[in-house]
C-alpha positions as CSV (number, residue, x, y, z in Angstrom):
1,X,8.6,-21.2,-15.6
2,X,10.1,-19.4,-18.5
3,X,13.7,-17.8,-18.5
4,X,16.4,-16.3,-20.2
5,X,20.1,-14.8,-19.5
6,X,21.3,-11.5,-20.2
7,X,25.2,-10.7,-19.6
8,X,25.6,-13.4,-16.5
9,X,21.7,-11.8,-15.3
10,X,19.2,-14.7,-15.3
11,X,15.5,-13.9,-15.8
12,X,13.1,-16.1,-15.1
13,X,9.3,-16.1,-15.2
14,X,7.3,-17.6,-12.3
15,X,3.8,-18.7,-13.2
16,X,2.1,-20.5,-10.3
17,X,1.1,-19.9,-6.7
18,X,3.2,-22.3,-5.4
19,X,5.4,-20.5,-6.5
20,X,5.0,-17.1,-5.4
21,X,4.3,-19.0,-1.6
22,X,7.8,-20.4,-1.4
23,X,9.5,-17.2,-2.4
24,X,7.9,-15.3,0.5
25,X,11.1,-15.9,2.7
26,X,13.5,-14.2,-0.3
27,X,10.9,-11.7,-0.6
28,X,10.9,-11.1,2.6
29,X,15.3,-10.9,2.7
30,X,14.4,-8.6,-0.8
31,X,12.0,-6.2,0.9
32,X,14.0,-5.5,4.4
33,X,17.6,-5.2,2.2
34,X,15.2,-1.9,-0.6
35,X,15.5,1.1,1.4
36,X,12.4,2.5,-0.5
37,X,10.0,-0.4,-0.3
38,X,6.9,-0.1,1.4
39,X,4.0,-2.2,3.5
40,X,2.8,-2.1,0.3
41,X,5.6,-4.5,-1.4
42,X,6.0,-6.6,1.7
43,X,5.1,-10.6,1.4
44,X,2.8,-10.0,4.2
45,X,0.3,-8.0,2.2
46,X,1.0,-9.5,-1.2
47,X,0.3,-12.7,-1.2
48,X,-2.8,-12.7,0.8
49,X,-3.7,-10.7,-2.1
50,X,-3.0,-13.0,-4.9
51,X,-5.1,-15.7,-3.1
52,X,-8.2,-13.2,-3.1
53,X,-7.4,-11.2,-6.0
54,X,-5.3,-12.8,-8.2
55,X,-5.7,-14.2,-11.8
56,X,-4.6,-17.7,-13.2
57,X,-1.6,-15.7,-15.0
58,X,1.0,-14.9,-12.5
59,X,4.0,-12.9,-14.0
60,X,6.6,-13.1,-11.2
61,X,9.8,-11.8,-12.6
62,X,13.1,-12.9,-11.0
63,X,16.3,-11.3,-11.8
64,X,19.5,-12.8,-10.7
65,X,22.7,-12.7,-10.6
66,X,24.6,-16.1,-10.2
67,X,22.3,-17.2,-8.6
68,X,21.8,-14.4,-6.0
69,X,18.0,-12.7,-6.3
70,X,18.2,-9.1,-7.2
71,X,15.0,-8.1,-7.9
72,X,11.0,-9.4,-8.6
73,X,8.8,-7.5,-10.5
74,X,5.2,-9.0,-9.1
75,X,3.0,-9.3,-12.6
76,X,0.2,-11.1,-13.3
77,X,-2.4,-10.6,-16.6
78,X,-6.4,-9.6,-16.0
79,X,-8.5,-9.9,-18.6
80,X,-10.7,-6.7,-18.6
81,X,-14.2,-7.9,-19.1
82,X,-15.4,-4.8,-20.9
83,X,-12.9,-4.5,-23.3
84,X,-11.6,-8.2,-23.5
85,X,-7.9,-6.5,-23.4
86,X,-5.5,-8.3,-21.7
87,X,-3.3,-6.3,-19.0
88,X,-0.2,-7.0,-17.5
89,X,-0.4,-5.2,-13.7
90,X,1.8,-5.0,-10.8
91,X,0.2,-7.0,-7.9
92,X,-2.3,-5.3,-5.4
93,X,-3.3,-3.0,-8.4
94,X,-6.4,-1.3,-7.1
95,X,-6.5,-1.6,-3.5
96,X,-2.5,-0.8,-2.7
97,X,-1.5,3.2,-2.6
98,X,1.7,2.4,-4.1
99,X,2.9,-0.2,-6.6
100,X,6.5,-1.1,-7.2
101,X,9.0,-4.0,-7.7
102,X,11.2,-5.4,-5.0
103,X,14.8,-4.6,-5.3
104,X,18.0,-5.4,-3.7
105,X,20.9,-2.2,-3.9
106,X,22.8,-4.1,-5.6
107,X,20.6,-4.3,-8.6
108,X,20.9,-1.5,-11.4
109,X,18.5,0.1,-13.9
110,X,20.1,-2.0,-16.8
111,X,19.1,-5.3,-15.5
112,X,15.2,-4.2,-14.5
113,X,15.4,-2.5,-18.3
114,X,16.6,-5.8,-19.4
115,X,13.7,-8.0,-16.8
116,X,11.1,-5.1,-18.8
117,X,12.2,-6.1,-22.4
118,X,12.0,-9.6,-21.5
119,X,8.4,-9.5,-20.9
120,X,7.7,-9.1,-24.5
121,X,8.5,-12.4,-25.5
122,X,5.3,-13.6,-23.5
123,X,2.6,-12.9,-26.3
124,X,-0.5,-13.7,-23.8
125,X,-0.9,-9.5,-22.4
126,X,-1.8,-6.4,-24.8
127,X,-1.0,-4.0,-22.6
128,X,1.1,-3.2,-19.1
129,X,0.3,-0.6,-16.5
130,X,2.7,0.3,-14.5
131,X,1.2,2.6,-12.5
132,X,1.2,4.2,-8.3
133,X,5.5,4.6,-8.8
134,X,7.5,6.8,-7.0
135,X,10.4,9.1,-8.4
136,X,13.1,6.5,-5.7
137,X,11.8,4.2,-7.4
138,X,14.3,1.9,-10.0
139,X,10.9,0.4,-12.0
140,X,10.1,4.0,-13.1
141,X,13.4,4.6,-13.7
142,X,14.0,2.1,-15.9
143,X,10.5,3.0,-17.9
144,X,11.5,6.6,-17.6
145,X,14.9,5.0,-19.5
146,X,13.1,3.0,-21.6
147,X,10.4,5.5,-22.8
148,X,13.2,7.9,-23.5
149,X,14.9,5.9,-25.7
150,X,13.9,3.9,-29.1
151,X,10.5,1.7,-29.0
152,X,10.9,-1.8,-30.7
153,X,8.8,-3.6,-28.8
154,X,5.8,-0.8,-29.2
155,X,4.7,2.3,-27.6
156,X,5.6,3.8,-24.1
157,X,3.3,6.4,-22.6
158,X,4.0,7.7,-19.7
159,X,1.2,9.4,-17.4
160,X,0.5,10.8,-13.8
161,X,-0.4,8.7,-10.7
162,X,-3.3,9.1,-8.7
163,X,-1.7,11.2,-6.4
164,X,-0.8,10.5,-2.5
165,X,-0.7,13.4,0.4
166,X,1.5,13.2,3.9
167,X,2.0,15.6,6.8
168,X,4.5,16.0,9.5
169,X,4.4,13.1,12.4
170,X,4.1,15.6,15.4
171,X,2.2,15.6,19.1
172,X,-1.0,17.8,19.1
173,X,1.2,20.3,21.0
174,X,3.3,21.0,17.9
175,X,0.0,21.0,15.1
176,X,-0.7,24.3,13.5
177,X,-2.4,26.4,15.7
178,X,-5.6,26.0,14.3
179,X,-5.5,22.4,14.0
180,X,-4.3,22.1,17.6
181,X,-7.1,24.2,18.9
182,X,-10.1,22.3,17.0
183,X,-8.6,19.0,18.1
184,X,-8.4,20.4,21.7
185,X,-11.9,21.8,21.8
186,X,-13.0,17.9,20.1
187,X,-11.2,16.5,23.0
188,X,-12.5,18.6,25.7
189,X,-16.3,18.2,24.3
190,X,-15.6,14.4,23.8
191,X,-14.1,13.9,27.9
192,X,-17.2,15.6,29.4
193,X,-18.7,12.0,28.2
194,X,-16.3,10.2,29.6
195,X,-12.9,8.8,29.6
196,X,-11.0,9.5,26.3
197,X,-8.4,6.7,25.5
198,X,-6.3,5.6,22.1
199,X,-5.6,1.5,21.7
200,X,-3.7,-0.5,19.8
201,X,-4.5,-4.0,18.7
202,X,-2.6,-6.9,19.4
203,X,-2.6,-10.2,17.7
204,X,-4.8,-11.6,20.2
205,X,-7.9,-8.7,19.4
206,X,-6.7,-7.3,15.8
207,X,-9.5,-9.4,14.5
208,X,-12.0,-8.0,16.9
209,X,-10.5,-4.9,16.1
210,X,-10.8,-5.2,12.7
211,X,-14.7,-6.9,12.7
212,X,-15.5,-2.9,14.5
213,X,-13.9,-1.1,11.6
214,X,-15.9,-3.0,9.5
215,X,-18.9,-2.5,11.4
216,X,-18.2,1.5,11.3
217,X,-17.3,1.8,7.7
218,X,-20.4,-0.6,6.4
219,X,-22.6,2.1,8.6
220,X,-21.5,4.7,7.4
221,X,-21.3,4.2,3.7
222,X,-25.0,2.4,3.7
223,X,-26.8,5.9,5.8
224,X,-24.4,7.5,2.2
225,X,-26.8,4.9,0.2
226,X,-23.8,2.7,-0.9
227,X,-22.4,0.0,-0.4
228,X,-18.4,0.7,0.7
229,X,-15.3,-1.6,0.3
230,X,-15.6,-3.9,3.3
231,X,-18.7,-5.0,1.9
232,X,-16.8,-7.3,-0.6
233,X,-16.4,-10.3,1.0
234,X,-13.1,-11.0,-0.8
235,X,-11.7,-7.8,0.2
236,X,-12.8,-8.7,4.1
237,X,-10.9,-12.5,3.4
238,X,-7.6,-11.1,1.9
239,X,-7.7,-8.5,5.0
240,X,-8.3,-11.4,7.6
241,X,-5.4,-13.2,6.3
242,X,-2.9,-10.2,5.6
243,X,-3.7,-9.1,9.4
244,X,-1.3,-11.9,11.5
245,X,0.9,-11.7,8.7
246,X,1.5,-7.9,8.9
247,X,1.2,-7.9,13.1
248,X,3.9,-10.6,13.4
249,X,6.7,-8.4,10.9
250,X,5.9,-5.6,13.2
251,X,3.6,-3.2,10.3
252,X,0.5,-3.5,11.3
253,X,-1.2,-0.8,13.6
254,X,-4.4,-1.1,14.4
255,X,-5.7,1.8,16.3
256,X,-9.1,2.3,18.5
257,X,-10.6,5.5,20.1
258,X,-12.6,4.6,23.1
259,X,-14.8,6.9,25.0
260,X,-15.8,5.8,28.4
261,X,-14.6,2.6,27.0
262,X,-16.6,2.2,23.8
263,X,-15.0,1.9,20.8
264,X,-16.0,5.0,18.7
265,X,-13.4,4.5,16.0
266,X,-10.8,2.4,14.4
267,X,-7.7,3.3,12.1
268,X,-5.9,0.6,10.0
269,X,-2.4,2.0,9.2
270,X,0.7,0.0,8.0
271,X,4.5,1.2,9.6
272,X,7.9,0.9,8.5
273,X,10.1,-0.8,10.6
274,X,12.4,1.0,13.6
275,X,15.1,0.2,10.9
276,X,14.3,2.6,8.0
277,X,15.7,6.1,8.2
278,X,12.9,8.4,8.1
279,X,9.9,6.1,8.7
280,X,6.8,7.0,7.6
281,X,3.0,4.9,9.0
282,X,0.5,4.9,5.9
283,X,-3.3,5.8,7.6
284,X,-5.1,3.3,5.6
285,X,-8.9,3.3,6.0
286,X,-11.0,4.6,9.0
287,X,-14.6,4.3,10.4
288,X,-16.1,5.6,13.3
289,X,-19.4,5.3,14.9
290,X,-22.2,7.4,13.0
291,X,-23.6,7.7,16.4
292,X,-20.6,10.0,17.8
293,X,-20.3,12.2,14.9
294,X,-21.1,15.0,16.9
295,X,-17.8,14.5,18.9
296,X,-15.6,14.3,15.4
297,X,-14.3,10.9,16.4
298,X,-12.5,10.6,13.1
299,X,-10.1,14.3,13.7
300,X,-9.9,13.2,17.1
301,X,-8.3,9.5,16.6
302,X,-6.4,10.8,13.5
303,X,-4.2,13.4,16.2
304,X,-4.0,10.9,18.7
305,X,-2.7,8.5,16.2
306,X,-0.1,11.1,14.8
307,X,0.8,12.0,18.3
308,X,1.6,8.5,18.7
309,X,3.9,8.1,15.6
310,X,5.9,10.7,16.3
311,X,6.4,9.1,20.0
312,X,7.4,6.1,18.3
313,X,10.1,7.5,16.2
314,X,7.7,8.0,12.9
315,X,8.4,11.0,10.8
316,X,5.8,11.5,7.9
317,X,1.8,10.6,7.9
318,X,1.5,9.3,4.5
319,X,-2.3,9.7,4.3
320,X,-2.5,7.9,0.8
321,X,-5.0,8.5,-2.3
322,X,-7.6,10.2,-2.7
323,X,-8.5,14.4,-2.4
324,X,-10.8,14.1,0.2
325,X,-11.9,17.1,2.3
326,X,-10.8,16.4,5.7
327,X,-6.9,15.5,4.5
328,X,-7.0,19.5,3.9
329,X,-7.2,20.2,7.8
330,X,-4.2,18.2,8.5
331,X,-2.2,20.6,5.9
332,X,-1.7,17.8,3.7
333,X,1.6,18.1,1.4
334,X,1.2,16.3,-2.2
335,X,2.9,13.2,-3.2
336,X,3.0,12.8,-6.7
337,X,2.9,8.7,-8.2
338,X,3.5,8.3,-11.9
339,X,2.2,5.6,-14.5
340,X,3.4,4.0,-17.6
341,X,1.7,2.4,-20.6
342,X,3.4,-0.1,-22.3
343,X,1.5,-1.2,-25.5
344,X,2.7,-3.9,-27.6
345,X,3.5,-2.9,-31.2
């Protein structure tokens, strides 16, 4: 552990994985008390992560004030084996939509400013990416601060996100009309083969669950000639042991489309809590049975799943990264994420 103080605000440095285990509970206080935190940031999905992920070099930043945790900024250096360039990232870099510290309201953009400069005095990165931020957030505020300002410590480059998209939680009645009337005809093509029925996991079958989305997706993407991300056995792992962990905080839903009671499809989505104002479920990945294309199994659980949000208080479908075609039916809005660069001098 490494550490300094800053105006009665103690930074610290946490470097192991026992570490980063035995803060889950304060993690856990952090993320509930950050009004803007996602699934993302939770404990739940993190530190599965770091087992399957991580690198030696944890970088978990603490900021406190006597004694009372204000903020972590979840860090840990990869080595890029092409370049040999060593990079300071945010935790689930890669395979989390959006990237951000945890932050208590009572912490300000001084102190994570302050938590950001001390970070150079740890010569073993080259570069940071901070990268998947949102405009709420304090992180890219404090970069947006810092890059405005005077560069002692080296070069600040801000950049653009990969960006997200979201749409309206609604029931199929309220969809734009043609939307609604594709997702109807779906549906009425779909019952003439039987019963038509939307599930959700529970702890006791989320694995089950889970081994049928796999089976979908691997399908799919190997008749496409490649290989997919469930085929990487530590993605699967990190997945297995996130799922209890997200189920028992109440984020994890786990969504099947059954068809005379088949499974024909299977949505992974993450949910904010009944207790955040406007609460948004992030649709995650998807995979449906190649054999049931024909009956769009994928349009047709993706209503039925947004139907159910909105029945369960959810306002926004944040459908995530990427430009894919079919996020266009849904009349997709953009979400913009930003990225900084932070190169030593």
């Amino acid at each position: 552990m490494t550490g300094s103080r800053l105006d009665g605000t103690t930074i610290r440095s946490l470097r192991s994985t026992g570490q980063f285990e035995a803060l889950a509970s304060a993690l856990l206080d952090l993320w509930t008390s950050d009004p803007h935190a996602t699934p993302f940031q939770h404990p739940a999905w993190l530190i599965p992560w770091w087992h399957h992920f991580g690198q030696p070099d944890l970088r978990l930043v603490t900021i406190c004030e006597s004694e009372t945790l204000l903020a972590v900024l979840p860090l840990y250096i990869y080595k890029d084996p092409a370049s040999g360039e060593r990079q300071l990232l945010l935790v689930g870099a890669g395979t989390s939509d959006y990237l951000d510290g945890l932050v208590s309201p009572r912490c300000t953009v001084p102190q994570i400013v302050a938590a950001l400069d001390s970070l150079h005095e740890d010569p073993a990165w080259d570069v940071a990416h901070f990268t998947q931020l949102r405009p709420l957030s304090l992180l890219w505020q404090a970069l947006e601060r810092l890059a405005a300002g005077p560069e002692p410590h080296g070069s600040i480059t801000p950049y653009p996100g990969e960006p997200c998209s979201y749409c309206p939680a609604v029931s199929i009645a309220d969809l734009p009309r043609k939307v609604r009337s594709d997702v109807r005809y779906f549906r009425n093509s779909a019952i003439g083969q039987g019963a038509l029925e939307l599930t959700l996991a529970t702890a006791d079958d989320a694995q089950q669950v889970f081994n049928n989305l796999v089976r979908f997706h691997t399908d799919r993407w190997q008749q496409a000639g490649e290989a997919g991300v469930l085929a990487d056995p530590a993605v699967l792992a990190w997945h297995r042991e996130a799922l209890p962990l997200l189920a028992a905080q109440g984020l994890l839903r786990l969504a099947t489309l059954r068809l005379a009671g088949e499974s024909i499809a299977v949505l992974y989505s993450l949910i904010d809590p009944p207790s955040r104002a406007h609460r948004r479920q992030y649709f995650y990945l998807m995979g449906f049975s190649t054999e049931h294309a024909a009956l769009h199994p994928g349009t047709l659980l993706t209503a039925l799943a947004i139907e159910h949000a909105a029945a369960e208080g959810v306002e926004t479908i944040d459908m995530l990264r990427g430009g894919e075609t079919y996020k266009q039916f849904w009349h997709v809005n953009p979400a913009p994420t930003f990225g900084f660069a932070v190169r030593r001098a």
